[in-house]
C-alpha positions as a printed NumPy array, in Angstrom:
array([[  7.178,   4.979, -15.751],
       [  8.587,   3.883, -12.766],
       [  8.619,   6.136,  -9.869],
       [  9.338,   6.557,  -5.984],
       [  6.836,   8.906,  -4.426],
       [  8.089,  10.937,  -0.725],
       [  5.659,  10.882,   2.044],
       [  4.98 ,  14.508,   2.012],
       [  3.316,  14.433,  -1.551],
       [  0.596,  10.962,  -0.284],
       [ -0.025,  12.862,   2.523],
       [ -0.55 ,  16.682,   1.015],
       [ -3.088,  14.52 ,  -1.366],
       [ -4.922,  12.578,   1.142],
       [ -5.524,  16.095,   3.976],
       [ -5.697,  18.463,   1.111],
       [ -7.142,  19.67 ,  -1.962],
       [ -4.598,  20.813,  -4.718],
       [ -1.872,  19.691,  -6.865],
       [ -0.969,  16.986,  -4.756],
       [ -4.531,  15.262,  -4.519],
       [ -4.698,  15.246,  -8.666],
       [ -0.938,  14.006,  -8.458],
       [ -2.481,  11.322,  -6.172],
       [ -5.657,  10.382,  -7.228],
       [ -5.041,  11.129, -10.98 ],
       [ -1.744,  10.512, -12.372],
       [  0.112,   8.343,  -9.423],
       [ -1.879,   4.777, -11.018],
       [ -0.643,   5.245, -14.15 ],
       [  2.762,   4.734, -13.186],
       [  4.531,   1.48 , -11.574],
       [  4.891,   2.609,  -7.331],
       [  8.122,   1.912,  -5.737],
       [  8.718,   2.531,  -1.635],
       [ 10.083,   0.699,   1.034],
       [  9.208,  -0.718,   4.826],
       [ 10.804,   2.165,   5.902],
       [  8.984,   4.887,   4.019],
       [  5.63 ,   2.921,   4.598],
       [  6.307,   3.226,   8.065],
       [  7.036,   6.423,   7.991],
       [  3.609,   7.284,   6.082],
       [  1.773,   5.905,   8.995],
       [  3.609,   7.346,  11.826],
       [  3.298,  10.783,  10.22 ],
       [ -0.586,   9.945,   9.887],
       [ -1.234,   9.064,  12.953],
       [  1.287,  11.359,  14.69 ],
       [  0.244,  14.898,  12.786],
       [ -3.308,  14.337,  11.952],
       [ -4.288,  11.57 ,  14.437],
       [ -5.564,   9.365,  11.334],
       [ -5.665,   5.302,  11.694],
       [ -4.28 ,   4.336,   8.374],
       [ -5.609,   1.319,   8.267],
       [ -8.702,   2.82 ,   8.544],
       [ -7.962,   5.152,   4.987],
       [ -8.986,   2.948,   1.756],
       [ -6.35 ,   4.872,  -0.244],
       [ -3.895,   3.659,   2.46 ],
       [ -4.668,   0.534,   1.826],
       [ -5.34 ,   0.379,  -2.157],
       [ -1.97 ,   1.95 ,  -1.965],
       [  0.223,  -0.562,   0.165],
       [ -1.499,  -3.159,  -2.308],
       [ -0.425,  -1.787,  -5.614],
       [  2.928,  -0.446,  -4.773],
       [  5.615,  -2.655,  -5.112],
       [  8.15 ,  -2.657,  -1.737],
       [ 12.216,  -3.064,  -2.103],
       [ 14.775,  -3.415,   0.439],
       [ 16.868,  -1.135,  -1.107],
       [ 20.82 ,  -1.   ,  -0.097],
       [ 21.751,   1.768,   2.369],
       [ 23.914,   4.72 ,   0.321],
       [ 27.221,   4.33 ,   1.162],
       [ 27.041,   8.151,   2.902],
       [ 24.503,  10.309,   3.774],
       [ 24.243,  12.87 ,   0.924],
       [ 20.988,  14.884,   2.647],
       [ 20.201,  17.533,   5.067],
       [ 18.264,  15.234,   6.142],
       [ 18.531,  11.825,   6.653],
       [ 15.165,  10.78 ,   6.09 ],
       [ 15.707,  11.883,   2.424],
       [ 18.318,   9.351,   2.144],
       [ 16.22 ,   6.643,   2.125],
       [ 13.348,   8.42 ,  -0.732],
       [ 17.174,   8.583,  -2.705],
       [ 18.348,   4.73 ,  -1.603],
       [ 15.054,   3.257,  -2.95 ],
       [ 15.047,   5.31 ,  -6.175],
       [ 18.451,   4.011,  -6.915],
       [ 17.315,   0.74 ,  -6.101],
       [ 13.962,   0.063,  -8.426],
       [ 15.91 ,   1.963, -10.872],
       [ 13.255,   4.875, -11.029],
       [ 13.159,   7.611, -13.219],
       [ 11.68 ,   9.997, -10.741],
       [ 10.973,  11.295,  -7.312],
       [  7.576,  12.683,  -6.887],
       [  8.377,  15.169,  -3.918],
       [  7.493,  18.374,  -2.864],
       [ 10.398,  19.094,  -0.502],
       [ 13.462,  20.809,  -2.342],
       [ 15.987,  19.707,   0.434],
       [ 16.922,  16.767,  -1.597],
       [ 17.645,  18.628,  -4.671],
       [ 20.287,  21.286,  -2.362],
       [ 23.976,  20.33 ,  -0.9  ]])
């Protein structure tokens, strides 16, 4: 199935044990991975900025910019988030033509 997976859900499974880590480890490479520059980037600033992590020194960081496939998606025409940053999880989903979003933040979902 192809999917788009936020930044909040790699990172809960990388610092944490739960949900998220089985979602990660378990269940994420059986699907085809879609992101973008801009979520990639944001991945590692919010590694190195909240839990002062090199991520190029994390080998799921790296198996994971390897196996994902990256799209420039189109901008949405408006922003249709609380936040903005959501717009892009939403612009790249449209984009690779994913049937999900693997998220744990419920802003997206609200108006």
């Amino acid at each position: 199935m192809r999917l788009v997976c936020d930044t909040n859900v790699l990172i809960a499974g990388l610092v944490a044990e739960g949900l998220c880590r089985d979602i990660v480890k378990r269940r994420l490479p059986k699907h085809e991975l879609f992101t973008s520059k801009v979520l990639l980037a944001e991945l590692d600033e919010k590694l190195r900025g909240k839990f002062d992590v090199d991520p190029d020194r994390v080998p799921f960081i790296k198996a994971y910019r390897e196996w994902v496939t990256i799209i420039r998606p189109t901008a949405l025409p408006e922003s249709v988030c609380r936040d903005h940053d959501d717009d892009e999880v939403l612009a790249v989903t449209i984009a690779a033509n994913a049937k999900a979003v693997v998220t744990g933040d419920k802003d997206p979902l609200r108006n």
